[in-house]
Gaussian input, Z-matrix of N, CA and C with variables (Angstrom, degrees):
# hf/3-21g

backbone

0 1
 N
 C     1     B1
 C     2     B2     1     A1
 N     3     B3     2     A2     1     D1
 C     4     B4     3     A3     2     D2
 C     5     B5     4     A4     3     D3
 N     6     B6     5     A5     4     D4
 C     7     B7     6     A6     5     D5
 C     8     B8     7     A7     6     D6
 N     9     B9     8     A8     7     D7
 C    10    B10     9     A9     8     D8
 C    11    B11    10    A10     9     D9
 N    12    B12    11    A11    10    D10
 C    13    B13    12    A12    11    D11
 C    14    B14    13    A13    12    D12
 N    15    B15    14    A14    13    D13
 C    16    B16    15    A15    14    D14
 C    17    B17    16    A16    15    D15
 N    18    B18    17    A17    16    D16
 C    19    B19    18    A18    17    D17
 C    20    B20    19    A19    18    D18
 N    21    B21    20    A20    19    D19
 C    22    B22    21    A21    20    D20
 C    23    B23    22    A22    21    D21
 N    24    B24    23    A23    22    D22
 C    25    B25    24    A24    23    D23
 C    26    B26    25    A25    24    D24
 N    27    B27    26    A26    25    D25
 C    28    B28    27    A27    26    D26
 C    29    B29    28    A28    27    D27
 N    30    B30    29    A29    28    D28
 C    31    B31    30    A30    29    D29
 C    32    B32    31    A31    30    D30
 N    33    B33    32    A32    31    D31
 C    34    B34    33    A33    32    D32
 C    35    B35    34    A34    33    D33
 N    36    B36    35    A35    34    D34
 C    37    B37    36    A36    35    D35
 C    38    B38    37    A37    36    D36
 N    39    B39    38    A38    37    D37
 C    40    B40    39    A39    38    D38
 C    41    B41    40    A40    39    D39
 N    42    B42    41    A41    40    D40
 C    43    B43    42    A42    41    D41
 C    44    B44    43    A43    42    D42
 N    45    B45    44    A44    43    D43
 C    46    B46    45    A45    44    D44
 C    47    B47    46    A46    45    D45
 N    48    B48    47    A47    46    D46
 C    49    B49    48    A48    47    D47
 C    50    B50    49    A49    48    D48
 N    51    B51    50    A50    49    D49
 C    52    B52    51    A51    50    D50
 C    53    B53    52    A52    51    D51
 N    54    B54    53    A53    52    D52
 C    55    B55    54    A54    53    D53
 C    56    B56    55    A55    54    D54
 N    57    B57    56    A56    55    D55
 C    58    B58    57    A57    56    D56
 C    59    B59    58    A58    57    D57
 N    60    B60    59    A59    58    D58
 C    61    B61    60    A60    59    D59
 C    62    B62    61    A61    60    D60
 N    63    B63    62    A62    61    D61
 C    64    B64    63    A63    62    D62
 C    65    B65    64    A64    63    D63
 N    66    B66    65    A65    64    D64
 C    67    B67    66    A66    65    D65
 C    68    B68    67    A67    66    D66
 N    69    B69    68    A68    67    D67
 C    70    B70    69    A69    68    D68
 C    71    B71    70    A70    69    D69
 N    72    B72    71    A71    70    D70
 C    73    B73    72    A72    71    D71
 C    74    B74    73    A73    72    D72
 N    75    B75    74    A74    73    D73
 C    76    B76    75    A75    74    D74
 C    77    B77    76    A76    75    D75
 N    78    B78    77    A77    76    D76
 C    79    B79    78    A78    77    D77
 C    80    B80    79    A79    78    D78
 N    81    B81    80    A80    79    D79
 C    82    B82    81    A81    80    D80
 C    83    B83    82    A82    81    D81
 N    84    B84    83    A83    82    D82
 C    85    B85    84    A84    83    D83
 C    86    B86    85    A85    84    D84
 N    87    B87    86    A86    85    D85
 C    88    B88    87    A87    86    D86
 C    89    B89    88    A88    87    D87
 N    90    B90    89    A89    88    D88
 C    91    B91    90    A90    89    D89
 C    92    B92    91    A91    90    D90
 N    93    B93    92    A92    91    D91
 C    94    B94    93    A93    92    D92
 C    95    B95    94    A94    93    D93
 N    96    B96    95    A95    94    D94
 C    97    B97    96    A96    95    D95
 C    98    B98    97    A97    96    D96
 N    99    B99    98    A98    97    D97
 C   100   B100    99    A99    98    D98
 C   101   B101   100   A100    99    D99
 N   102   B102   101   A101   100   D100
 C   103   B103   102   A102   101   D101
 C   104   B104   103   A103   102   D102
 N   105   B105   104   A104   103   D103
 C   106   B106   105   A105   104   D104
 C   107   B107   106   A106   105   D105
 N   108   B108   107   A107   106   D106
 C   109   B109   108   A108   107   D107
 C   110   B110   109   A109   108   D108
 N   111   B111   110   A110   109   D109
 C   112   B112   111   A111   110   D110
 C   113   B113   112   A112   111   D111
 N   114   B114   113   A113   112   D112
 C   115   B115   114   A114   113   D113
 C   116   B116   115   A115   114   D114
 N   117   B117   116   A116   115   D115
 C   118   B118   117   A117   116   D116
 C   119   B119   118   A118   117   D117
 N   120   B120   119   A119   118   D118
 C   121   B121   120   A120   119   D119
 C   122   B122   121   A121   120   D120
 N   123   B123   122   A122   121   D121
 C   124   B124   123   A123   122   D122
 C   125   B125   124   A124   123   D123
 N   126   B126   125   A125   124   D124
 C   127   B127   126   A126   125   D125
 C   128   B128   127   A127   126   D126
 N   129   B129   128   A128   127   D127
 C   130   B130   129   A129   128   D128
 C   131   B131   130   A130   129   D129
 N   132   B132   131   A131   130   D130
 C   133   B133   132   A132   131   D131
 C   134   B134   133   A133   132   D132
 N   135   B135   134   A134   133   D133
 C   136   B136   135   A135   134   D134
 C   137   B137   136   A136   135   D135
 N   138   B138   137   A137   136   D136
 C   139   B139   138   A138   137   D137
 C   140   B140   139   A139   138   D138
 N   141   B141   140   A140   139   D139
 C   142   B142   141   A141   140   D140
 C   143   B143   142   A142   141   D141
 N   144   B144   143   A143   142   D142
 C   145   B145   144   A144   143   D143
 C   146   B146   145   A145   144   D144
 N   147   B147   146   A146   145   D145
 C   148   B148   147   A147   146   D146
 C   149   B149   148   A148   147   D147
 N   150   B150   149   A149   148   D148
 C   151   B151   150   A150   149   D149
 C   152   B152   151   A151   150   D150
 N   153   B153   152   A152   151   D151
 C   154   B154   153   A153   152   D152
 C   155   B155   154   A154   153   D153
 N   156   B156   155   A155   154   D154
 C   157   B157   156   A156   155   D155
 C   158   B158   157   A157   156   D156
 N   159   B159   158   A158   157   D157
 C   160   B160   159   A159   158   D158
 C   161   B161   160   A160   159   D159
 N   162   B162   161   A161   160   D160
 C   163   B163   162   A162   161   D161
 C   164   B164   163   A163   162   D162
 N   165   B165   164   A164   163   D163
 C   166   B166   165   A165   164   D164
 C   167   B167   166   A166   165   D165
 N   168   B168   167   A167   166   D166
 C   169   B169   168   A168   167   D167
 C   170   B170   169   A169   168   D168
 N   171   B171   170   A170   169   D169
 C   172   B172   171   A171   170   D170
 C   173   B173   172   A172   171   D171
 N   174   B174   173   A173   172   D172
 C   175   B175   174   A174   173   D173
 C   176   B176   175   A175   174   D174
 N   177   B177   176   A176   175   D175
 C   178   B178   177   A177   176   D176
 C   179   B179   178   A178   177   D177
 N   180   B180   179   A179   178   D178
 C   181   B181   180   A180   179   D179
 C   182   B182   181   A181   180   D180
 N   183   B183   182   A182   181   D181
 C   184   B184   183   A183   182   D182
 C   185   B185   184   A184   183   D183
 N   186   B186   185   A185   184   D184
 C   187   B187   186   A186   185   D185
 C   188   B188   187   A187   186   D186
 N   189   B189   188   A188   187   D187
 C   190   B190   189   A189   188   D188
 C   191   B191   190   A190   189   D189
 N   192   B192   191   A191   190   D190
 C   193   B193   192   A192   191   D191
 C   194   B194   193   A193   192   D192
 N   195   B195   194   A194   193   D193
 C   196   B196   195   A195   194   D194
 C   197   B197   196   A196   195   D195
 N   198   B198   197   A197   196   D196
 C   199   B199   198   A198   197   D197
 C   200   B200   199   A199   198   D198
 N   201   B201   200   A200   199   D199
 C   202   B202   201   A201   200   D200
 C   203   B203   202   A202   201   D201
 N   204   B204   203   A203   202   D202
 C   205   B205   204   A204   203   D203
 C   206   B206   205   A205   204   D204
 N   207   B207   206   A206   205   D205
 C   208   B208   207   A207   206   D206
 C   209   B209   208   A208   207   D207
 N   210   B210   209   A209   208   D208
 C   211   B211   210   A210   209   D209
 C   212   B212   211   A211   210   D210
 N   213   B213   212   A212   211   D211
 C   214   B214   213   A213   212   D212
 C   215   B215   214   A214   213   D213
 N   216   B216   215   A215   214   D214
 C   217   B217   216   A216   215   D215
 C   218   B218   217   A217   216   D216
 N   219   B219   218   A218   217   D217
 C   220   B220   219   A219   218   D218
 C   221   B221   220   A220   219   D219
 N   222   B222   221   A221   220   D220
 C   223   B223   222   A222   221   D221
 C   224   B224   223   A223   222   D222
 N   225   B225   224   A224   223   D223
 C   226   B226   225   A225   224   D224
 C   227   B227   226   A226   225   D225
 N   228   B228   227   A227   226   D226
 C   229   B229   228   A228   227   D227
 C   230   B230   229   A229   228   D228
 N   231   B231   230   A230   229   D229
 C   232   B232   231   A231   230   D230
 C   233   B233   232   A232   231   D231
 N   234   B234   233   A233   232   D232
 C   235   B235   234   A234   233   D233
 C   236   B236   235   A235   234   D234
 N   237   B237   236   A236   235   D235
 C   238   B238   237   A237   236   D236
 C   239   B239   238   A238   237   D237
 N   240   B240   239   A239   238   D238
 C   241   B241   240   A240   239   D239
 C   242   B242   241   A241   240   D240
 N   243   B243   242   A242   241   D241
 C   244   B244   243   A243   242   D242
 C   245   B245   244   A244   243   D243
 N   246   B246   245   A245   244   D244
 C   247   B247   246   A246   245   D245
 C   248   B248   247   A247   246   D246
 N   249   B249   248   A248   247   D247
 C   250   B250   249   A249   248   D248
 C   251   B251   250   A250   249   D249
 N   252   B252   251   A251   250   D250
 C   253   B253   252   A252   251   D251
 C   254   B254   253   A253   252   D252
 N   255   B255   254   A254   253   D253
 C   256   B256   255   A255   254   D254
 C   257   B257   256   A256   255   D255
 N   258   B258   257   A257   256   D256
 C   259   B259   258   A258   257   D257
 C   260   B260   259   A259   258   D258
 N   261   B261   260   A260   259   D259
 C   262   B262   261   A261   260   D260
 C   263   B263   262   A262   261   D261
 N   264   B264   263   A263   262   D262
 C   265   B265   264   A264   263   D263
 C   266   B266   265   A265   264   D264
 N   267   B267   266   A266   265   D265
 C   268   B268   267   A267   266   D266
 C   269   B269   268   A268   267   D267
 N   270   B270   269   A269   268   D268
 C   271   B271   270   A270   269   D269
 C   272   B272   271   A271   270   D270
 N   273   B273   272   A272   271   D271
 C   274   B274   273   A273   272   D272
 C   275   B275   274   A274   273   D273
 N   276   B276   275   A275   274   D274
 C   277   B277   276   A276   275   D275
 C   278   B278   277   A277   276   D276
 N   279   B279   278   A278   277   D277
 C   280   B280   279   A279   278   D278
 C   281   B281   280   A280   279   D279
 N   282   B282   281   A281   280   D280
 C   283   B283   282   A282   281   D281
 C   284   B284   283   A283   282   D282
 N   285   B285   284   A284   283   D283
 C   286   B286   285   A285   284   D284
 C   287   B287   286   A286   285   D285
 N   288   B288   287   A287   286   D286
 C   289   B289   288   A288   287   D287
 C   290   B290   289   A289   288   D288
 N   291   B291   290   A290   289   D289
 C   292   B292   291   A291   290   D290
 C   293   B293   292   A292   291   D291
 N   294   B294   293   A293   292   D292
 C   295   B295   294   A294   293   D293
 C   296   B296   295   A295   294   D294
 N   297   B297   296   A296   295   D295
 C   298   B298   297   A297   296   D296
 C   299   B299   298   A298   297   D297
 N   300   B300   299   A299   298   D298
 C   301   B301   300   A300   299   D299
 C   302   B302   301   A301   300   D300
 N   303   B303   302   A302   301   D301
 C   304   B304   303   A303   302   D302
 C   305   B305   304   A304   303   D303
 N   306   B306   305   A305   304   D304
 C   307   B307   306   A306   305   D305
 C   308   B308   307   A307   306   D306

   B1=1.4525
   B2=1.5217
   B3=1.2656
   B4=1.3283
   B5=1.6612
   B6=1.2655
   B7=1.7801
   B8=1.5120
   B9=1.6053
   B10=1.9909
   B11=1.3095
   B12=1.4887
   B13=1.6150
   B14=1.1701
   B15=1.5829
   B16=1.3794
   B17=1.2446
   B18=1.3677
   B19=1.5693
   B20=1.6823
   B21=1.0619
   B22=1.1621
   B23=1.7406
   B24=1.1061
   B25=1.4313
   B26=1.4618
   B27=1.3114
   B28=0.8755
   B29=1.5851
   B30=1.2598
   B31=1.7822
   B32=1.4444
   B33=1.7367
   B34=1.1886
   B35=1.9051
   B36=1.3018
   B37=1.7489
   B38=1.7707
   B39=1.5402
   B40=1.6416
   B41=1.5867
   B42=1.5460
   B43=0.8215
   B44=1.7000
   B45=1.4168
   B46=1.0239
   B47=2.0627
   B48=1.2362
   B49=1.5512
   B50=1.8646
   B51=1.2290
   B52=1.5630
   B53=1.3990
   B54=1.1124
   B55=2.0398
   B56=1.7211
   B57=1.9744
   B58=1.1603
   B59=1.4596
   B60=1.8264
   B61=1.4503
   B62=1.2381
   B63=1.2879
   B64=1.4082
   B65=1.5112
   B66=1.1257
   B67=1.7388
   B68=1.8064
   B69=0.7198
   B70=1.9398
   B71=1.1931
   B72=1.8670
   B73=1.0879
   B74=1.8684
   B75=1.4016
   B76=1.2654
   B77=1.9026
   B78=1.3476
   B79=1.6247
   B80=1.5627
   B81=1.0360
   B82=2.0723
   B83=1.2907
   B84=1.8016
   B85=1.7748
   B86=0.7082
   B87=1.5853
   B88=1.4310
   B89=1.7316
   B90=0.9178
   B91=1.8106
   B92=1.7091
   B93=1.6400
   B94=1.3925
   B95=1.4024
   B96=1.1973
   B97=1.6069
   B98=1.6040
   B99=1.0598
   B100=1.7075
   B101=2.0755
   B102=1.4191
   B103=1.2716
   B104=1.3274
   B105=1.6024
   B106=1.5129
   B107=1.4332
   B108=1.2898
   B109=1.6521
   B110=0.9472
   B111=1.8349
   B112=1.8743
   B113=1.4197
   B114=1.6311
   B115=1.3911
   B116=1.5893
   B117=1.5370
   B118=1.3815
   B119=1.2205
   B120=1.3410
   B121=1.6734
   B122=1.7167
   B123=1.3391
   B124=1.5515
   B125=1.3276
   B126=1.4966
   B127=1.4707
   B128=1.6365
   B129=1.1849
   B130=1.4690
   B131=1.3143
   B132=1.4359
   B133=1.7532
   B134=1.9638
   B135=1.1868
   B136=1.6591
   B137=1.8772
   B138=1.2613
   B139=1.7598
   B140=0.9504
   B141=0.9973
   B142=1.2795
   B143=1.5069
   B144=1.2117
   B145=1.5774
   B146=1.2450
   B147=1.2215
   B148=1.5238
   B149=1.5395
   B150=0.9719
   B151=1.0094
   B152=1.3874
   B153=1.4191
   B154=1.2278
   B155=1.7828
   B156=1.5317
   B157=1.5346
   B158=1.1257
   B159=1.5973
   B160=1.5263
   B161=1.2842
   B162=1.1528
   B163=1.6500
   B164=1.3206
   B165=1.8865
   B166=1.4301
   B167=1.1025
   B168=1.4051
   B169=1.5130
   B170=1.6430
   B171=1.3987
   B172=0.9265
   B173=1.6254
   B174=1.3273
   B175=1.6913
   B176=1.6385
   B177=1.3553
   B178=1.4453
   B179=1.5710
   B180=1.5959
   B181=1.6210
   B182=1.3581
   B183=1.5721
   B184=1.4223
   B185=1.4864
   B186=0.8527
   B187=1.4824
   B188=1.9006
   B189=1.5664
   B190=1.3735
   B191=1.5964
   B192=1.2421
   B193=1.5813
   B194=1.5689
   B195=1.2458
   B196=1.5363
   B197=1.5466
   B198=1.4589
   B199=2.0093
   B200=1.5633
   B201=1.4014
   B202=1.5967
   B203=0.7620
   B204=1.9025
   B205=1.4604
   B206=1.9085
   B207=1.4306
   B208=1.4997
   B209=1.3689
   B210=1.8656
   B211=0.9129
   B212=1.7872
   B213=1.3734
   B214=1.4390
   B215=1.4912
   B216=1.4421
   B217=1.2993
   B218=1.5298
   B219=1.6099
   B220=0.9240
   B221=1.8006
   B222=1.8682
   B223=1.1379
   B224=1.4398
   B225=0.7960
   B226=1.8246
   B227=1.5462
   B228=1.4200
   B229=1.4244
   B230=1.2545
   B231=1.4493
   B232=1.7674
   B233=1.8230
   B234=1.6246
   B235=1.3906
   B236=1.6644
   B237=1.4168
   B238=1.6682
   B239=2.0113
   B240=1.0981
   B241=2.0574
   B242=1.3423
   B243=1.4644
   B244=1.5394
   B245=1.6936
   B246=1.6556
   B247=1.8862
   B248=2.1308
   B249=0.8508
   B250=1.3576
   B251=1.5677
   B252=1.3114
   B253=1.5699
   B254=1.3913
   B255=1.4212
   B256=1.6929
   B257=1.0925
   B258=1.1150
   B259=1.6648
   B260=1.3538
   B261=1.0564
   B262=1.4206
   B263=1.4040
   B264=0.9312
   B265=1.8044
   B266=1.8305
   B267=1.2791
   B268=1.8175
   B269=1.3101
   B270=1.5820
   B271=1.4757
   B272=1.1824
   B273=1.1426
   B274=2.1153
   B275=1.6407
   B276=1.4017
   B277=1.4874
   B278=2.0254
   B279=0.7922
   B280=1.8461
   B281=1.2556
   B282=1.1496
   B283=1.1435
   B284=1.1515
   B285=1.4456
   B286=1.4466
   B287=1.2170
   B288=1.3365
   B289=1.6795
   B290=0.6204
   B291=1.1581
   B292=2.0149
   B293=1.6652
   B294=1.2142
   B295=1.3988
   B296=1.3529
   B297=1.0293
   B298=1.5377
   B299=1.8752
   B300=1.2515
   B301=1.6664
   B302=1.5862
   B303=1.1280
   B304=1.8296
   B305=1.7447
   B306=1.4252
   B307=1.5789
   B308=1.8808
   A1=108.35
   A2=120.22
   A3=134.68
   A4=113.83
   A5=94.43
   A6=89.06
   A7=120.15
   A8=76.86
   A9=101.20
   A10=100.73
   A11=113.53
   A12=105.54
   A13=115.55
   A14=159.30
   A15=147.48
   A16=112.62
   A17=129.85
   A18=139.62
   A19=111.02
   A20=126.96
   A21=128.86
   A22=123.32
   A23=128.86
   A24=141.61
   A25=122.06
   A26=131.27
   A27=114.35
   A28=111.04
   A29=121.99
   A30=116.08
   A31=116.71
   A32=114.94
   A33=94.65
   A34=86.52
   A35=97.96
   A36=80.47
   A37=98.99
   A38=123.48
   A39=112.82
   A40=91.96
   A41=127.77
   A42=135.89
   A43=108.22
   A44=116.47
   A45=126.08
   A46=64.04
   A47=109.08
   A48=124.61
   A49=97.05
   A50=114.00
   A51=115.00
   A52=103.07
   A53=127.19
   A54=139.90
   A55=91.71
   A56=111.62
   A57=87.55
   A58=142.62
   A59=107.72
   A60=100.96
   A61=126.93
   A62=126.95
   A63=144.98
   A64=106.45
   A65=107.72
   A66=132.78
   A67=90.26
   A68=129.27
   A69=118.37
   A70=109.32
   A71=109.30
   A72=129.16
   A73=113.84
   A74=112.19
   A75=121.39
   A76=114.23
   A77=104.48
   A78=98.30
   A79=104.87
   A80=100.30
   A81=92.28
   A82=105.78
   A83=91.16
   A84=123.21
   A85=121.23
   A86=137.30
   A87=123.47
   A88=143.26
   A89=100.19
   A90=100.89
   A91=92.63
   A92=113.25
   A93=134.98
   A94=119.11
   A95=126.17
   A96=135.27
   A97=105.51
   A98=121.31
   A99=132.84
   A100=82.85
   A101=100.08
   A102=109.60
   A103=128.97
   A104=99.45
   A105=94.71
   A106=121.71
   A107=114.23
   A108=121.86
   A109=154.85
   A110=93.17
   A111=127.59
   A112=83.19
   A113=93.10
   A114=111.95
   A115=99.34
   A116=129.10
   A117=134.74
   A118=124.06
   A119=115.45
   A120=117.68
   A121=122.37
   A122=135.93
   A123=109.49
   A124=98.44
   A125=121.60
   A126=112.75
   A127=126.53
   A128=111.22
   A129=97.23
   A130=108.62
   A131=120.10
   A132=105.03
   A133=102.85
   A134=121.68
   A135=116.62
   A136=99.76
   A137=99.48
   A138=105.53
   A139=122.91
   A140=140.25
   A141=146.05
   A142=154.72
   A143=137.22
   A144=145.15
   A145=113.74
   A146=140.78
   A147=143.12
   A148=108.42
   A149=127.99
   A150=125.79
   A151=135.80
   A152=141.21
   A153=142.11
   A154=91.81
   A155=96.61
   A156=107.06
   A157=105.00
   A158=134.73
   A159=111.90
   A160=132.94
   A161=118.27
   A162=103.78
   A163=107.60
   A164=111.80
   A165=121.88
   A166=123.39
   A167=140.83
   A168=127.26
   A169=115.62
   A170=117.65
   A171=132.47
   A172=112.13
   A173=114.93
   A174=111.87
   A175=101.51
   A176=112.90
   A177=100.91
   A178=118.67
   A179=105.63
   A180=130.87
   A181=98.41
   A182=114.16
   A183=115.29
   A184=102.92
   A185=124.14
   A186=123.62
   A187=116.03
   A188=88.80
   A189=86.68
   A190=137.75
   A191=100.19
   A192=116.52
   A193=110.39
   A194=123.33
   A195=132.76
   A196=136.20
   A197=97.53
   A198=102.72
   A199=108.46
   A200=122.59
   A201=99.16
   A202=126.65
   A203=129.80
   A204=97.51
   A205=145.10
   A206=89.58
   A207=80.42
   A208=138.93
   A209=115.18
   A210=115.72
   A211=84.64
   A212=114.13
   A213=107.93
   A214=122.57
   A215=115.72
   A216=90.27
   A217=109.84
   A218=130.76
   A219=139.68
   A220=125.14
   A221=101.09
   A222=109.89
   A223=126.22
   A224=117.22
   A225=115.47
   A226=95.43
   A227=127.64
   A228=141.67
   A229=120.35
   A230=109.28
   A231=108.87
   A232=70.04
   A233=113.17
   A234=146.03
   A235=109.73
   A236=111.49
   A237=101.80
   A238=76.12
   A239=90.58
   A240=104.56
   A241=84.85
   A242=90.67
   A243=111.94
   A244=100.56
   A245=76.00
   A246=86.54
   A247=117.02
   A248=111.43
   A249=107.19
   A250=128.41
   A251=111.86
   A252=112.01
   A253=100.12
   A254=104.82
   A255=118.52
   A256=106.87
   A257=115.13
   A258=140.43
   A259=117.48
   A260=164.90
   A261=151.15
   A262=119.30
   A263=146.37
   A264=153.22
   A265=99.46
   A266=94.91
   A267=107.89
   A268=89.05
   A269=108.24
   A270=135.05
   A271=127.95
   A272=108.58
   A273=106.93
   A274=87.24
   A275=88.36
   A276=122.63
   A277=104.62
   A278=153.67
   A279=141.89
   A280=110.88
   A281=131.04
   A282=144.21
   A283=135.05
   A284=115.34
   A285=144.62
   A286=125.64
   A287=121.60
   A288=124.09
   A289=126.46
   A290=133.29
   A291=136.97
   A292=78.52
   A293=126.80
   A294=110.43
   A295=131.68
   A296=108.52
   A297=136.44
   A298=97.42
   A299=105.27
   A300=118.15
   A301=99.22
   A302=92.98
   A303=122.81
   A304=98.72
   A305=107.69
   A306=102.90
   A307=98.72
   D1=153.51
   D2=-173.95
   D3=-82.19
   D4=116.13
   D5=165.79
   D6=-153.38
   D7=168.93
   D8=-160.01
   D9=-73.92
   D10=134.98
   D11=157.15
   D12=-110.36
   D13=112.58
   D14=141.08
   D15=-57.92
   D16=109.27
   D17=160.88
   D18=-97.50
   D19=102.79
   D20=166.07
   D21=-100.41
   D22=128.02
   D23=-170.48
   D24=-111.99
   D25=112.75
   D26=-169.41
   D27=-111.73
   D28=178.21
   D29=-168.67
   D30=60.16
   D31=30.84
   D32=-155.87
   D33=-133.24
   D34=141.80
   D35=-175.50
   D36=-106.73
   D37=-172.84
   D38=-158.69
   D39=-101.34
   D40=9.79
   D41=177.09
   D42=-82.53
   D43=-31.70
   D44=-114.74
   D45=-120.90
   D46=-45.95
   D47=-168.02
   D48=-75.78
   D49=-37.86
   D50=179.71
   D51=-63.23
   D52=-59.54
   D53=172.61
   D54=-28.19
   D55=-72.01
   D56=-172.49
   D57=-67.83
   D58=-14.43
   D59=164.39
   D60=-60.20
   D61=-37.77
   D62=157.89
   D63=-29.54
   D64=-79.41
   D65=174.05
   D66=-36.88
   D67=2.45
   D68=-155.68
   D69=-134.53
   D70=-18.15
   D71=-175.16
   D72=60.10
   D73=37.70
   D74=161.75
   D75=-117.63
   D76=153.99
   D77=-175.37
   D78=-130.39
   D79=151.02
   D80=-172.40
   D81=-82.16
   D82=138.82
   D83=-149.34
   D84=76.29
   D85=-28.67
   D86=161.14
   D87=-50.11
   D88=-169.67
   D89=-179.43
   D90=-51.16
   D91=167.98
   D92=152.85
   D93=-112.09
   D94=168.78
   D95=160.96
   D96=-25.62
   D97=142.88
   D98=171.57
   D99=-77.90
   D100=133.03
   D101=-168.54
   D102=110.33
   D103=-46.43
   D104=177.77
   D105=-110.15
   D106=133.10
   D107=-179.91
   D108=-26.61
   D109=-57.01
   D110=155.78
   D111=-170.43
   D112=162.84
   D113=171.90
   D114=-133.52
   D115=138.25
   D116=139.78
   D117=-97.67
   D118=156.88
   D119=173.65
   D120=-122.55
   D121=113.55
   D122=179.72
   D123=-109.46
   D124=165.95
   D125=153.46
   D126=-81.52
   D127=175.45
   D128=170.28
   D129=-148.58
   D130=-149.15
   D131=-159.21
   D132=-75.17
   D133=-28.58
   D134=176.16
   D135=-136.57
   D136=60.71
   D137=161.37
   D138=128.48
   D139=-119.78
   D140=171.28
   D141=-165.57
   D142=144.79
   D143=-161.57
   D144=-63.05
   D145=-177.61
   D146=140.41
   D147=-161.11
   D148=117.37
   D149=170.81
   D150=-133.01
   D151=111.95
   D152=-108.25
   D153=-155.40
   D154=174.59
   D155=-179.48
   D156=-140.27
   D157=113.87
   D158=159.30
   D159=-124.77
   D160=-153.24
   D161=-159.06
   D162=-87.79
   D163=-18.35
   D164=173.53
   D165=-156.56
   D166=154.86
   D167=166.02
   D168=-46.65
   D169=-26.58
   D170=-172.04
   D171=-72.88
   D172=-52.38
   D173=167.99
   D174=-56.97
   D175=-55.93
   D176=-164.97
   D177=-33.08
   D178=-51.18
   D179=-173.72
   D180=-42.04
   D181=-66.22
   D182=-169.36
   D183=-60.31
   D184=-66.56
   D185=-175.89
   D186=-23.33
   D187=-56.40
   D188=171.78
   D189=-78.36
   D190=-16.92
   D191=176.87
   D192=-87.99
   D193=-45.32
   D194=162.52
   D195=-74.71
   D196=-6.81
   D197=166.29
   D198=-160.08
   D199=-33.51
   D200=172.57
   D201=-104.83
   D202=-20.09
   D203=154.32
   D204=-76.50
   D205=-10.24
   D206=153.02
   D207=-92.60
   D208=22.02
   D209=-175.25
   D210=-100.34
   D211=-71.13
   D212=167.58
   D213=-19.89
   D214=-43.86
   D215=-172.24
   D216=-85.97
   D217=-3.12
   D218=169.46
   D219=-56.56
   D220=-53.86
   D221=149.61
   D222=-60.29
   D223=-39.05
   D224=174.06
   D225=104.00
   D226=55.79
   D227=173.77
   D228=-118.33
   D229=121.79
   D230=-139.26
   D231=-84.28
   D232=156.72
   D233=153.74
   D234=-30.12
   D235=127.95
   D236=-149.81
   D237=-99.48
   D238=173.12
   D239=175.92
   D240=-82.23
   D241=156.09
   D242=-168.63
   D243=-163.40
   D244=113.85
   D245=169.30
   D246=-116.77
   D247=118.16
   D248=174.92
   D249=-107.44
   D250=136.70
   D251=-175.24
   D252=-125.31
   D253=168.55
   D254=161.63
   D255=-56.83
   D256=167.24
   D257=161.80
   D258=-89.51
   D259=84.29
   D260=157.02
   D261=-54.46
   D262=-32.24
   D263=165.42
   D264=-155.60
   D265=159.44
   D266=147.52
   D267=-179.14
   D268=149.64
   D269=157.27
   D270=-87.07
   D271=173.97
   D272=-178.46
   D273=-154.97
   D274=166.19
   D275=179.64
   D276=-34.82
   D277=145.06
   D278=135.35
   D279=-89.71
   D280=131.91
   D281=162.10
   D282=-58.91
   D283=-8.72
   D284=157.80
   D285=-134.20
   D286=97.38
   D287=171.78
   D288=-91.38
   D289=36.42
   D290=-145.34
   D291=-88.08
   D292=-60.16
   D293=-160.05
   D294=-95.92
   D295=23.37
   D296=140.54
   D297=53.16
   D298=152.68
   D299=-170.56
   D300=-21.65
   D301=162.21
   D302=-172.44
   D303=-107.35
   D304=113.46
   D305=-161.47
   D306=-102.53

């Protein structure tokens, strides 16, 4: 089943969040983690959001136990709050719209 992650970080500037995509070996617009859906990022008043979709709680886990938190803990970036929900639907881009909404 599909689920939401909200990761929010605080003390953290988007400068500071760009290093770690880098550090992660991802670049914005590019590919994501095998697992996850899409990811966005906003800032907010002391750091910043992330909020992502994946295919399971289960990718998320690995994801985080096998590349970002030891990249975080490498940088010395305390563990961001993290809330997760189900998924009930989401869409993505098609690569072909020729046939346009279903009326």
């Amino acid at each position: 089943m599909a689920t939401a992650v909200e990761t929010t970080f605080h003390g953290i500037t988007l400068t500071e969040y760009d290093d770690l995509l880098r550090r992660l070996e991802f670049r914005p617009g590019g590919a994501s983690e095998p697992g996850c859906l899409f990811h966005f990022a906003t800032p907010t008043e002391d750091g910043f959001r992330g909020i992502d979709v994946w295919e399971s709680t289960e990718a998320f886990d690995r994801f985080v136990r096998e590349r970002l938190g030891p990249v975080l803990e490498h940088l010395g970036i305390a563990s961001p709050e993290v809330r997760v929900t189900e998924v009930h639907n989401y869409l993505i881009a098609s690569p072909d719209r020729r046939g346009g909404p279903v009326r």
